[in-house]
N, CA, C and O atoms as a GROMACS GRO file, in nm:
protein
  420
    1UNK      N    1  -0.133   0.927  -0.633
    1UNK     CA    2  -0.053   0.830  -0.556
    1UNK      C    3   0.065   0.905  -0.494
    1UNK      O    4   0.143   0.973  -0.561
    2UNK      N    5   0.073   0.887  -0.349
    2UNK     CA    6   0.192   0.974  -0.315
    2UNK      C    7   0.300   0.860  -0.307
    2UNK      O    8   0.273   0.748  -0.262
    3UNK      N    9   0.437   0.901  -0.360
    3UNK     CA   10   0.534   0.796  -0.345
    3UNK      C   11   0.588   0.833  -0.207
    3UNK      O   12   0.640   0.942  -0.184
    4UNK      N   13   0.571   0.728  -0.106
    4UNK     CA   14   0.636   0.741   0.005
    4UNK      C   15   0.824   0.699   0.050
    4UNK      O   16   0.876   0.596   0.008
    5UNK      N   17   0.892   0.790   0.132
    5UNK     CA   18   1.006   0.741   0.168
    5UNK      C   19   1.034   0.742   0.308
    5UNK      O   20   0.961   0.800   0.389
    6UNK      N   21   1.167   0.661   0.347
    6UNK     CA   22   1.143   0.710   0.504
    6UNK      C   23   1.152   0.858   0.594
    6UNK      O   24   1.152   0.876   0.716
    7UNK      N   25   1.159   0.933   0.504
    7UNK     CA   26   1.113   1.094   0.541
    7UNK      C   27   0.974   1.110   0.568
    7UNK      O   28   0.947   1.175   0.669
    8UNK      N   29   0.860   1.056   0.484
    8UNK     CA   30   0.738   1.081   0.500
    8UNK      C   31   0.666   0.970   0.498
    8UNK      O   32   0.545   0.994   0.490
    9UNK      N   33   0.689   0.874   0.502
    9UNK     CA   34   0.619   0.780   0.600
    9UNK      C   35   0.532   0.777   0.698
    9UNK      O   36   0.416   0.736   0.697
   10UNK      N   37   0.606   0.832   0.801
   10UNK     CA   38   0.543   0.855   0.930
   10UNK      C   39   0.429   0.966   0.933
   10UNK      O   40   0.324   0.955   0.997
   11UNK      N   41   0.455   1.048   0.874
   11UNK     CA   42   0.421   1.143   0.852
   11UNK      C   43   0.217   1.117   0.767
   11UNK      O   44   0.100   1.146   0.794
   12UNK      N   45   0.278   1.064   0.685
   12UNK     CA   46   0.189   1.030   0.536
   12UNK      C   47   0.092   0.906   0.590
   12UNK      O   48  -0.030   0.905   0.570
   13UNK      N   49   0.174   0.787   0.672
   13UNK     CA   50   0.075   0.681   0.713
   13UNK      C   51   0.055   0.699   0.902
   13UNK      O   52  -0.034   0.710   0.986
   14UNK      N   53   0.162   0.695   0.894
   14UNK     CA   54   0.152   0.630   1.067
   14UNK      C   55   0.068   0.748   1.137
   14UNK      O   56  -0.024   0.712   1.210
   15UNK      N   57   0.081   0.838   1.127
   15UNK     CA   58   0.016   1.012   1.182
   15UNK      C   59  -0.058   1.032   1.060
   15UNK      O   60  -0.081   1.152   1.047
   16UNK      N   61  -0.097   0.973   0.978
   16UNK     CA   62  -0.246   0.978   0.890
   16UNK      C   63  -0.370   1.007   0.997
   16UNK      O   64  -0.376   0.957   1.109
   17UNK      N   65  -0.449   1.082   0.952
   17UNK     CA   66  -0.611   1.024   0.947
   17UNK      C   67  -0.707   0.993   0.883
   17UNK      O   68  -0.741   1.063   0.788
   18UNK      N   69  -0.774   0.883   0.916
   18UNK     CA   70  -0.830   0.831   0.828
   18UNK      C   71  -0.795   0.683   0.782
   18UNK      O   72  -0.740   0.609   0.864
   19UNK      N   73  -0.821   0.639   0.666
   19UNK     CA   74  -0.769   0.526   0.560
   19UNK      C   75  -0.680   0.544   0.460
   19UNK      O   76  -0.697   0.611   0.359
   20UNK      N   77  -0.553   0.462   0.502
   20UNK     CA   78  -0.497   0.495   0.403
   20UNK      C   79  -0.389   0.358   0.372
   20UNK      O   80  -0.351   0.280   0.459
   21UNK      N   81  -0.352   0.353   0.229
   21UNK     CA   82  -0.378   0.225   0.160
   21UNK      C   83  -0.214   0.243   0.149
   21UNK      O   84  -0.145   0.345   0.150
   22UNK      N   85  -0.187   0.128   0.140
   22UNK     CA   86   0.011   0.136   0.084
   22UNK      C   87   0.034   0.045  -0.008
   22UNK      O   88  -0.032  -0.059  -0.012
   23UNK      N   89   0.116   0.068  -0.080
   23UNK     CA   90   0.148  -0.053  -0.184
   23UNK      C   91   0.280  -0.069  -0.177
   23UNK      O   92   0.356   0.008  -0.237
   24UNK      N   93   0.318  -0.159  -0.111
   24UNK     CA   94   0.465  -0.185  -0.096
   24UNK      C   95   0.541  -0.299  -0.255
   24UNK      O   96   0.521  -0.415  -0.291
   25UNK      N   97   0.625  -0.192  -0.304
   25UNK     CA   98   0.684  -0.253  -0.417
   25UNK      C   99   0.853  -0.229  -0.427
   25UNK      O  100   0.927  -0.149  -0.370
   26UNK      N  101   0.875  -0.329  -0.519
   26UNK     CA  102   1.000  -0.334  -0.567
   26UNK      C  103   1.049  -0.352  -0.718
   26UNK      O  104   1.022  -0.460  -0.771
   27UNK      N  105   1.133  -0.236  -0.805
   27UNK     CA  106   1.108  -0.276  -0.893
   27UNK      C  107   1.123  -0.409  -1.000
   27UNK      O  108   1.077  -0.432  -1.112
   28UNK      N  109   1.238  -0.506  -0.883
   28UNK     CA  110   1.232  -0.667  -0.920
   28UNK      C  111   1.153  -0.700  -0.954
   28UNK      O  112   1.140  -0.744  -1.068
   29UNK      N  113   1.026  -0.694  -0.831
   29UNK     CA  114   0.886  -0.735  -0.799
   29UNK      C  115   0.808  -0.730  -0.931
   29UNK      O  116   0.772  -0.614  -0.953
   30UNK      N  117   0.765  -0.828  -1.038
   30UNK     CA  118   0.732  -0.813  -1.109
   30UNK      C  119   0.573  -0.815  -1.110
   30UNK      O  120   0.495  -0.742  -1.172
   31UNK      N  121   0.547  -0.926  -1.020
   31UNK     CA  122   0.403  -0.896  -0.936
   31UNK      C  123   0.314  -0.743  -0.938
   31UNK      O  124   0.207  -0.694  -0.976
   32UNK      N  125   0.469  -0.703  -0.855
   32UNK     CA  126   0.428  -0.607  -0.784
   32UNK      C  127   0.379  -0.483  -0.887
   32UNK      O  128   0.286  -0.406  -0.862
   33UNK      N  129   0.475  -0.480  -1.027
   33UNK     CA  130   0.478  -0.407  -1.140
   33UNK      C  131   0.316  -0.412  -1.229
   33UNK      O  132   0.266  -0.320  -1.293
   34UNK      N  133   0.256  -0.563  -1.203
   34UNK     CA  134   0.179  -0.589  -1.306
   34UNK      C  135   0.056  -0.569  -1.242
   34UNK      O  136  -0.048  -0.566  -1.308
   35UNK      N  137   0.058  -0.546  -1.053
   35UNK     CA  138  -0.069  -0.451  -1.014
   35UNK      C  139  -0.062  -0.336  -1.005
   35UNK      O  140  -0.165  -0.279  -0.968
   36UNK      N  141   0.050  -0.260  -1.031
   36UNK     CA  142   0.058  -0.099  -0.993
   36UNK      C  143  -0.051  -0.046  -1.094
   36UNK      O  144  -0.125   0.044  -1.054
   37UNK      N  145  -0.069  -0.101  -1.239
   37UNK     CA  146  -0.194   0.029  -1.316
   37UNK      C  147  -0.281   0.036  -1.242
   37UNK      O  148  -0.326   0.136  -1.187
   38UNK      N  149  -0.326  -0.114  -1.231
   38UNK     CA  150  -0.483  -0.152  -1.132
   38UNK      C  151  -0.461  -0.055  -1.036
   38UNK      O  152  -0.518   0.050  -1.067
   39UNK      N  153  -0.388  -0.049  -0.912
   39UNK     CA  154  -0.398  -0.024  -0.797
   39UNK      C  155  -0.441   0.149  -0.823
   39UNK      O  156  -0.532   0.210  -0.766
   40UNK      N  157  -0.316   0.218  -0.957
   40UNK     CA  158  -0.393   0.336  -0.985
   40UNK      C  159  -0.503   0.391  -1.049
   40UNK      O  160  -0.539   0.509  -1.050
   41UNK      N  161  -0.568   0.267  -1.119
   41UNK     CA  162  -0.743   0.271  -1.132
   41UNK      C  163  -0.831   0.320  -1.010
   41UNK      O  164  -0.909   0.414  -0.993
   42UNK      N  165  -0.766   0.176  -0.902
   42UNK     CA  166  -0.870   0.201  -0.806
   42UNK      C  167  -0.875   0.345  -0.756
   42UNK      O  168  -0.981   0.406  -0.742
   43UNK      N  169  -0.718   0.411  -0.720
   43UNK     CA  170  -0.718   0.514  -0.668
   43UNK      C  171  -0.828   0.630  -0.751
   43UNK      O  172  -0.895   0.715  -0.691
   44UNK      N  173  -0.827   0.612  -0.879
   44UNK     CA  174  -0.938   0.701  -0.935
   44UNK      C  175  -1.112   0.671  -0.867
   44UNK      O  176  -1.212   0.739  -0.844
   45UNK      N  177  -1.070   0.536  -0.857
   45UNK     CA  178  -1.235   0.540  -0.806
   45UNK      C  179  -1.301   0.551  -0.690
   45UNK      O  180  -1.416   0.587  -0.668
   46UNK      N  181  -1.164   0.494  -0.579
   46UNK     CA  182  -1.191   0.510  -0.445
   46UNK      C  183  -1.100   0.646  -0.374
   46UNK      O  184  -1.080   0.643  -0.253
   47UNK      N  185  -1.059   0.734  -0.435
   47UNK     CA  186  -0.958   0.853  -0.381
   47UNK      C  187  -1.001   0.940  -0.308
   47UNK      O  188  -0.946   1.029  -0.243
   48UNK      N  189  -1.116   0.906  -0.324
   48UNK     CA  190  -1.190   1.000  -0.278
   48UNK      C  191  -1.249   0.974  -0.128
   48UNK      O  192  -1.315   1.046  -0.054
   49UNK      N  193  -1.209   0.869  -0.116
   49UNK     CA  194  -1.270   0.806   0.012
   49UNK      C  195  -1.109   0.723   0.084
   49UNK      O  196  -1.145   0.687   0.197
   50UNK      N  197  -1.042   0.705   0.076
   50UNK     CA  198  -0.902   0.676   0.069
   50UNK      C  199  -0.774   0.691   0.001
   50UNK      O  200  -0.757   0.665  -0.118
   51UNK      N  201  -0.664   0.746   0.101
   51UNK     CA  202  -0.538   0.799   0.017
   51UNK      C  203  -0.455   0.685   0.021
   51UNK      O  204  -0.426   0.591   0.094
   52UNK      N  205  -0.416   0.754  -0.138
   52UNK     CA  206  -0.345   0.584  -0.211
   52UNK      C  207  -0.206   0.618  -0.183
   52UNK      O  208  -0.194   0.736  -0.152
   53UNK      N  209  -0.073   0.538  -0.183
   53UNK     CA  210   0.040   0.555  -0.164
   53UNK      C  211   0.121   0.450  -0.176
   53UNK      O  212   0.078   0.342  -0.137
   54UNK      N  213   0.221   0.458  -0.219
   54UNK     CA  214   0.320   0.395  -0.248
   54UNK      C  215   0.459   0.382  -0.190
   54UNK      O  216   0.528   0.483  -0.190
   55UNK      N  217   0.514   0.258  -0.136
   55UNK     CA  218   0.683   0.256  -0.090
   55UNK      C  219   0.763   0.178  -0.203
   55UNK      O  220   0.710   0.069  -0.225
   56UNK      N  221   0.856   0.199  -0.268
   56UNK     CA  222   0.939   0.152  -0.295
   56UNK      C  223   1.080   0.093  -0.213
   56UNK      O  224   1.191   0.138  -0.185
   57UNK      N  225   1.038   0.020  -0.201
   57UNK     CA  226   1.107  -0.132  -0.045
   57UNK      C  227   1.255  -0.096  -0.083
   57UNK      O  228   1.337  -0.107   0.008
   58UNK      N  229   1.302  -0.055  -0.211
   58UNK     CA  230   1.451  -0.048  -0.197
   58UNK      C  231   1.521   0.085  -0.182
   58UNK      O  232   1.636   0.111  -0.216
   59UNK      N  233   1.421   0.174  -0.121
   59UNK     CA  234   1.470   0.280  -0.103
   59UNK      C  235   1.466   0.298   0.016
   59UNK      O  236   1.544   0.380   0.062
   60UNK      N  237   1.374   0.229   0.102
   60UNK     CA  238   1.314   0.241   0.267
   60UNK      C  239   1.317   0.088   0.299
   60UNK      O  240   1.217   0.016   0.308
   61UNK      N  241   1.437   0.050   0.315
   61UNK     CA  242   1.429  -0.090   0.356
   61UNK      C  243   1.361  -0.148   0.486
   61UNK      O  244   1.275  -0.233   0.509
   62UNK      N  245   1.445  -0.057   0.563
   62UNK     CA  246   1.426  -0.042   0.735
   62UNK      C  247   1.309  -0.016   0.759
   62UNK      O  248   1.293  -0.063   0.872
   63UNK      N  249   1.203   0.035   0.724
   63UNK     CA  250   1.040   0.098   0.700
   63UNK      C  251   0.981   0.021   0.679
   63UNK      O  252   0.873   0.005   0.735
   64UNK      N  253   1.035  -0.069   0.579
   64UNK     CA  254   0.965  -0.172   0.523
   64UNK      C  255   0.924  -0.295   0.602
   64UNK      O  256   0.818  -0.356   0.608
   65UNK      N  257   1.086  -0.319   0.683
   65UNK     CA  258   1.120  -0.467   0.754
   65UNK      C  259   1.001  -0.368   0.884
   65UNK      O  260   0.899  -0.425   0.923
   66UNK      N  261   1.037  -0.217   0.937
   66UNK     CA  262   0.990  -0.209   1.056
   66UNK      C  263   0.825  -0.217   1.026
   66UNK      O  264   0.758  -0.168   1.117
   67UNK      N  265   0.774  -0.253   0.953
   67UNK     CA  266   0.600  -0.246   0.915
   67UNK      C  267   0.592  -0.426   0.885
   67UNK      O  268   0.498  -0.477   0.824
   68UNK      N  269   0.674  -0.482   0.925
   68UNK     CA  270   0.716  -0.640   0.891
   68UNK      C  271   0.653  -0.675   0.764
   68UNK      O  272   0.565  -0.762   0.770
   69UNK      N  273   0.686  -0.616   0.636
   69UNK     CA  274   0.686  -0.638   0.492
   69UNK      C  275   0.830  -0.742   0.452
   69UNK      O  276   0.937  -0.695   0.415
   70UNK      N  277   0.800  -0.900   0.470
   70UNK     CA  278   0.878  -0.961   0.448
   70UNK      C  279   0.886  -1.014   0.311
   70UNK      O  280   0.993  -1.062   0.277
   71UNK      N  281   0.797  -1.012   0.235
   71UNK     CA  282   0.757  -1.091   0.070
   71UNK      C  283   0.702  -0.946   0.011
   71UNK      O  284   0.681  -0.837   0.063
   72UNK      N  285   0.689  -0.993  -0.102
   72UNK     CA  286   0.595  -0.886  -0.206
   72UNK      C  287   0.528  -0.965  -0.304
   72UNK      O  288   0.568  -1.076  -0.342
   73UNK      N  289   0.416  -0.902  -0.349
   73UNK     CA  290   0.347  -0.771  -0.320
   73UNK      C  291   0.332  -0.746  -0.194
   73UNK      O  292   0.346  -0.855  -0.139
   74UNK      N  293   0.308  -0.651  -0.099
   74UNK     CA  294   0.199  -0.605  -0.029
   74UNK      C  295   0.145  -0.519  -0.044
   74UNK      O  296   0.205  -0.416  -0.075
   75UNK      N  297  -0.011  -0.518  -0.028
   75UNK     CA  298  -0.110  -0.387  -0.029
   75UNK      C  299  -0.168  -0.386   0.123
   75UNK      O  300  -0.261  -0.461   0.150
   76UNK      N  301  -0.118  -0.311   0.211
   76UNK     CA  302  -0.191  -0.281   0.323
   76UNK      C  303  -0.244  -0.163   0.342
   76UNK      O  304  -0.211  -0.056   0.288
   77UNK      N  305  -0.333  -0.186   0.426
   77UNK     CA  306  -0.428  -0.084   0.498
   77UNK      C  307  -0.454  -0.029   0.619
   77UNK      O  308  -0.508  -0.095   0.708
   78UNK      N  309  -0.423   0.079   0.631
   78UNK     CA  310  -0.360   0.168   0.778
   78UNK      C  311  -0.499   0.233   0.809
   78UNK      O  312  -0.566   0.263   0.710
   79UNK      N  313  -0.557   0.260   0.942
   79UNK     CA  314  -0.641   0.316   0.978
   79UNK      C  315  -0.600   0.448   1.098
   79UNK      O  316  -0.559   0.424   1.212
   80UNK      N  317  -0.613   0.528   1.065
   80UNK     CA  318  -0.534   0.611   1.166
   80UNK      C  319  -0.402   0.558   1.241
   80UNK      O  320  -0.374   0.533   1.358
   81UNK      N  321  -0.322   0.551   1.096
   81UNK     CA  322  -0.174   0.480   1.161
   81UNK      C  323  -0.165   0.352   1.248
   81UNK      O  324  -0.065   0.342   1.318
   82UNK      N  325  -0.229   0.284   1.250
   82UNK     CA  326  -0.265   0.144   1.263
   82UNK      C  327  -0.275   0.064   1.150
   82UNK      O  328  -0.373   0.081   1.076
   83UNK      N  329  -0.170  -0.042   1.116
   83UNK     CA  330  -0.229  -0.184   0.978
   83UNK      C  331  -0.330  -0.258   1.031
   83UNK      O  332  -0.324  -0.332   1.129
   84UNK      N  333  -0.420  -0.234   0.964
   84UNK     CA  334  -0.533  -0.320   1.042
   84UNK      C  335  -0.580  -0.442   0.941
   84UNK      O  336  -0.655  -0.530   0.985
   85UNK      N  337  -0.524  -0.446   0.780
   85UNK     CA  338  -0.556  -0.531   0.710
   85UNK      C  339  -0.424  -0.532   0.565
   85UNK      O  340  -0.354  -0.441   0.519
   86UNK      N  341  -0.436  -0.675   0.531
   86UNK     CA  342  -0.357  -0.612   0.424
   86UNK      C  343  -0.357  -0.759   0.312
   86UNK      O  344  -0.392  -0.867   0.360
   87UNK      N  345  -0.326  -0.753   0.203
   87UNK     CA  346  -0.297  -0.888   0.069
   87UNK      C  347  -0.164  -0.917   0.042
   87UNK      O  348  -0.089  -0.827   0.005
   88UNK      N  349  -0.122  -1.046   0.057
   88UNK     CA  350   0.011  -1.006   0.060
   88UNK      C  351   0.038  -1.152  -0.044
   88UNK      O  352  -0.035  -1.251  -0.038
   89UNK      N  353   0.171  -1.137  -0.146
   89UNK     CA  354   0.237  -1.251  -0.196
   89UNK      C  355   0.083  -1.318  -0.314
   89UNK      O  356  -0.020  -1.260  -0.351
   90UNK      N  357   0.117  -1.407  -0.330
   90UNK     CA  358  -0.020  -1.453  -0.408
   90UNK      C  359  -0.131  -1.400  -0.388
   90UNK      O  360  -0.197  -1.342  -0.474
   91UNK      N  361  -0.163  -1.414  -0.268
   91UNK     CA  362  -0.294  -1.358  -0.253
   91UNK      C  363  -0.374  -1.161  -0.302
   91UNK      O  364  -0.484  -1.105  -0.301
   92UNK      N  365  -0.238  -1.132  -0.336
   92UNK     CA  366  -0.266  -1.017  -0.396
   92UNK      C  367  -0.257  -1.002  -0.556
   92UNK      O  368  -0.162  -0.990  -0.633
   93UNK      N  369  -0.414  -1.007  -0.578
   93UNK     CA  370  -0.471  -1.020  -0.718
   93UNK      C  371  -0.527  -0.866  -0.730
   93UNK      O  372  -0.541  -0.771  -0.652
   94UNK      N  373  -0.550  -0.890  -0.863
   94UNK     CA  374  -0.634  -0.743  -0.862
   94UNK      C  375  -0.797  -0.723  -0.822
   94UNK      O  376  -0.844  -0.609  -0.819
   95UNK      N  377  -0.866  -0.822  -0.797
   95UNK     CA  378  -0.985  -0.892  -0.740
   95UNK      C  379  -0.951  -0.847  -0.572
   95UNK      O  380  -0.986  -0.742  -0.519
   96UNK      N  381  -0.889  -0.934  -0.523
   96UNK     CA  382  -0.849  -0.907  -0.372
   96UNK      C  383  -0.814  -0.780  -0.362
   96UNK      O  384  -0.849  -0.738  -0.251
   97UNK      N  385  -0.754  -0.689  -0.434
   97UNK     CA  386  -0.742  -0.551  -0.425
   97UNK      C  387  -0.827  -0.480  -0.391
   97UNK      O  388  -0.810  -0.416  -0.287
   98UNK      N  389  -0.964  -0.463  -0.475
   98UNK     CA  390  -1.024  -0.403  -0.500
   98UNK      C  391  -1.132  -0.446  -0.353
   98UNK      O  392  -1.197  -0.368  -0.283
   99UNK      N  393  -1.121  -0.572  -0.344
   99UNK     CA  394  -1.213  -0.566  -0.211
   99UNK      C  395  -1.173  -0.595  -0.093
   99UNK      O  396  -1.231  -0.646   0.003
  100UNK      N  397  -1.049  -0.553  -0.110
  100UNK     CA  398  -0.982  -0.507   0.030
  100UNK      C  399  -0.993  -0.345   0.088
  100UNK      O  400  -1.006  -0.305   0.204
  101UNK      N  401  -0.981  -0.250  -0.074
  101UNK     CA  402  -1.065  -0.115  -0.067
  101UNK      C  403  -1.174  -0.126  -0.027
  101UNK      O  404  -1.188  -0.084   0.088
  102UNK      N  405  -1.285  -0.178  -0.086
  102UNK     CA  406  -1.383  -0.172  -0.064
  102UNK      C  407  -1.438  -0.199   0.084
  102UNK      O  408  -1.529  -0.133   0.134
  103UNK      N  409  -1.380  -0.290   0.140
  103UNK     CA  410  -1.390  -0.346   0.284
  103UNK      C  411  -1.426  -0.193   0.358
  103UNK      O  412  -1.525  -0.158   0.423
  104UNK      N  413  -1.261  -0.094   0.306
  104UNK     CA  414  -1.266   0.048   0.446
  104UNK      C  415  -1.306   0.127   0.336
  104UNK      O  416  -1.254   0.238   0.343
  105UNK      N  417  -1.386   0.111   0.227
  105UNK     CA  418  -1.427   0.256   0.213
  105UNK      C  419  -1.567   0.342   0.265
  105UNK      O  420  -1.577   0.462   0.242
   0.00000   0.00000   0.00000
């Protein structure tokens, strides 16, 4: 899991190639806390086919708001620096996780 900041951001997603997955958290976010093992399961199973990564929202606020991450959880999905999908707030279970990977792998 790479922990992303607004140094490598751009770098890591937006100028990515390929698929690549974000997990936007906070450590308030208790949600957000109680999918992070899951999310690093999946990365064992799908890593290989998509790079996993992580923002912590209170370190990259501005990154956050500029990718319009207004609630948490979010798990989105960048395709050659494009969000082209993502689970956000309730709807991000560990079920919906996994076949939201599955969708771009």
């Amino acid at each position: 899991m790479i922990e992303l900041n607004k140094e490598n951001f751009e770098s890591e997603v937006l100028n990515a190639e390929g698929t690549v997955l974000v997990d936007f958290w906070s450590p308030s976010c208790e949600p957000c806390k109680a999918l992070m093992p899951h999310v690093h399961e999946y990365e064992e199973v799908y890593g290989d086919k998509i790079k996993f990564t992580s923002l912590d929202i209170t370190v990259a606020r501005r990154v956050a708001i500029g990718q319009k991450v207004l609630g948490l959880p979010v798990i989105a999905i960048y395709k050659n620096g494009e969000r082209v999908d993502a689970v956000v707030g309730d709807e991000a279970t560990t079920k919906s996780v996994e076949e939201l990977i599955k969708k771009y792998c």
